[in-house]
C-alpha positions in Angstrom: 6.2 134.8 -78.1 4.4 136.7 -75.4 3.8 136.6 -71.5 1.0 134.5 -69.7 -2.3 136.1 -69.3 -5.4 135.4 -67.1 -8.5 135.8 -67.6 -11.5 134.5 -65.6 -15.2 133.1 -65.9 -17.7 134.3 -68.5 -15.0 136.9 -70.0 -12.2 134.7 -70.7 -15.1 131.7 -71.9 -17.3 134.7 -73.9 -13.5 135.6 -75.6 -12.8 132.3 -76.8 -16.1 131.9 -78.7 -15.2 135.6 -80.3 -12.4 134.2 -81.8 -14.4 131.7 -83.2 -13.3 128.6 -80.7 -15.3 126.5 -78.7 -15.6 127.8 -75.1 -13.7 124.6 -74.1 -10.8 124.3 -71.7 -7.8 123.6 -72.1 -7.5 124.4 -76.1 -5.6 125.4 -78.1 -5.1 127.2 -81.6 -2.4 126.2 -83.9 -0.2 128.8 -85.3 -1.7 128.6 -88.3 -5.4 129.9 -87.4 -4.2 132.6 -84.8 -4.5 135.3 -87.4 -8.1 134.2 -88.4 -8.7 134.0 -84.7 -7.2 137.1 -84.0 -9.2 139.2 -86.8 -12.5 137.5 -85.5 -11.8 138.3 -81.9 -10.6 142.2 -83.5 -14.1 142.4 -86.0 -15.9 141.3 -82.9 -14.6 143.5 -80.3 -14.8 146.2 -83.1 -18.6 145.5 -83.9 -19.4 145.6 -79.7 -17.3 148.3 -78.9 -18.6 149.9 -75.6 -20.3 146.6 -74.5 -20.2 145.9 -71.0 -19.6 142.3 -69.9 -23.2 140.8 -68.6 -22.3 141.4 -65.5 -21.5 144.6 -65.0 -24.5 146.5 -66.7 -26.9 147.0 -64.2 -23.9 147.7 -60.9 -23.7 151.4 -60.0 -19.8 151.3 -60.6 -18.4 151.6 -63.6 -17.6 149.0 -65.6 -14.7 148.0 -68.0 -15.6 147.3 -71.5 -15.0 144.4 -73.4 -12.4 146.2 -75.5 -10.5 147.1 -72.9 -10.4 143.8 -71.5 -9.5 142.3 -74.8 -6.4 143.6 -74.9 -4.2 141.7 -73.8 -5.6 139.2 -76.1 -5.2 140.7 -78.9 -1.5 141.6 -78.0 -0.8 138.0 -77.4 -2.7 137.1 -80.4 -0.6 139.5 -82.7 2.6 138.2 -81.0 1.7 134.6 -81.5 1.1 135.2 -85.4 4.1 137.6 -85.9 6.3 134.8 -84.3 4.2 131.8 -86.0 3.4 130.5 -82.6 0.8 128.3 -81.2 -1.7 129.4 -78.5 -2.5 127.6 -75.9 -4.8 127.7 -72.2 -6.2 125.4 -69.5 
């Protein structure tokens, strides 16, 4: 339903807990919890807006929010549940 994404370390792990999954990998989600997951990850994002990721807050460049980085997430996510798809990673 949608193209591969990446993402690494803490950001990818600290996304999976937002969407209210273990930070275990490989997982999955089965098509029917991807919406839940995806308004979790959304409320959550939502609630933390301008966050920073942990390690970005204290370098003198600036860094790029979670938001931001959530979404192509959340575009996979929405794609996944329009197309009653499950999600998986490793």
């Amino acid at each position: 339903a949608y193209a591969d994404i990446t993402l690494f370390g803490d950001i990818g792990l600290a996304m999976l807990k937002m969407m209210g999954h273990s930070a275990t990998v490989s997982g999955a989600i089965l098509a029917d919890d991807v919406p839940l997951a995806l308004n979790r990850l959304t409320a959550t994002i939502a609630k933390n807006k301008d966050s920073l990721p942990k390690e970005h807050v204290d370098q003198e460049e600036p860094g790029v929010s979670m938001a931001h980085r959530a979404l192509p997430l959340i575009e996979l996510l929405t794609a996944a549940a329009k197309s009653k798809c499950n999600v998986m990673w490793d």
